[in-house]
Each structure stands twice: as C-alpha cells, then as structure tokens.
C-alpha positions in Angstrom: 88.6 92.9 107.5 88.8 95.1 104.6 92.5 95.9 105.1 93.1 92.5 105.6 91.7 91.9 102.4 93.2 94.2 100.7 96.8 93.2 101.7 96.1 89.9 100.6 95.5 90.8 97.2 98.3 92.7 97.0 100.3 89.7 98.6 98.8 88.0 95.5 100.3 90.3 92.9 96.9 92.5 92.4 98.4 96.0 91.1 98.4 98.7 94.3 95.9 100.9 92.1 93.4 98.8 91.5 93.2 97.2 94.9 93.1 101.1 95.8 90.4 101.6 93.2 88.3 99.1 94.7 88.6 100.4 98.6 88.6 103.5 98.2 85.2 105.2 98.2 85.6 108.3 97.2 87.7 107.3 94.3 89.9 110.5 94.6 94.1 110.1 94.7 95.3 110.5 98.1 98.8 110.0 97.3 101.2 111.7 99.3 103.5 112.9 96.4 106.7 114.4 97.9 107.1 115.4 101.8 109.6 115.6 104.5 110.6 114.6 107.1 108.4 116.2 110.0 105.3 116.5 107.5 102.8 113.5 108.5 101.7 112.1 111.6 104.6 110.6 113.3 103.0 106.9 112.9 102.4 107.3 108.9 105.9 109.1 108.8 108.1 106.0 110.4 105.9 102.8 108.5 106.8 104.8 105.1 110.6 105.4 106.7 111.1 101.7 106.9 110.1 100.8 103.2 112.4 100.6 100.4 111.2 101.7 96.7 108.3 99.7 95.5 107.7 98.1 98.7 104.0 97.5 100.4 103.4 98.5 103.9 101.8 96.5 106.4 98.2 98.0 108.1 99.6 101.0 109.7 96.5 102.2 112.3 96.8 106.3 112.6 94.3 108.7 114.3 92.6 108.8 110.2 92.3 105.5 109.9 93.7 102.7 108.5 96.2 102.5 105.7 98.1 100.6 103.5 101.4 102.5 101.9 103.6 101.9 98.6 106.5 103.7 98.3 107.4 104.4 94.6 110.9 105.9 95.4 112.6 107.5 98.3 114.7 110.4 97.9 117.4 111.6 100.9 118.1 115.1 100.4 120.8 116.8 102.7 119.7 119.5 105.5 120.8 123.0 104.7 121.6 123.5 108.6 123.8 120.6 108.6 125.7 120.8 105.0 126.0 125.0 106.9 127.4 123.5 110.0 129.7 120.7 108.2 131.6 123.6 106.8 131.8 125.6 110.0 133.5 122.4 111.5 135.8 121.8 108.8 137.1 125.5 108.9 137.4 125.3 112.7 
C-alpha cells in the first residue's frame, strides 16, 4: 500500500526525493550511483534497463523488497572484449 502510495504521488508531480524522504526509514541515500551491466539483481537490473533518463519505474518486487527507481541518465559504454574483437574481424 505504501508503494502504491508512493507512486501516486509521484504520478502527481511530488519530487522523487521527497516522496523518498518520507518512505524511507532510515533516511540514508541508497542510490545506486553508477553500475554495470551484471552488477544488481537481475530483476532490479532489467526494470532500470527499460527506463529512459528521468523516467519513474513501476513497483519492481526483488528478493530486498520493494522499489521504486528514477533513472537520472543512462550512459552506454562500449565492452573492451568487443571494441578488441571488432578489430580482429576487420583485419581478418
């Protein structure tokens, strides 16, 4: 119910950090900052995958809980294996 609720008021234009502020009982940042791909719980990893910048998950259910994401900006960054690879197949 508290989810719920706290989607709604995000639906409603309340900022993501103070509906945070008010759920969140320990009042401590749990913001993921930067990760990739292959860091989080697959669940948490593929709601966050689907967002675009500044966009507001739906309740995502994990093994930790429930959670409601924000994703401030998304940054695609190349795999070394793959840019090592791409120019073993262009010389071949």
């Amino acid at each position: 119910a508290k989810a719920q609720e706290a989607l709604r008021m995000l639906a409603e234009g309340q900022s993501f950090t103070a509906v945070h502020n008010k759920y969140n009982p320990k009042n401590k940042d749990d913001s993921f900052g930067v990760f990739k791909s292959g860091e989080m719980l697959p669940v948490i990893e593929n709601s966050i995958a689907k967002l675009k910048s500044g966009e507001t998950s739906a309740i995502v259910q994990s093994p930790l809980g429930l959670h409601i994401f924000k994703l401030n900006q998304k940054k695609i960054v190349n795999n070394p294996d793959f840019e090592r690879k791409r120019q073993q197949i262009f010389q071949i």
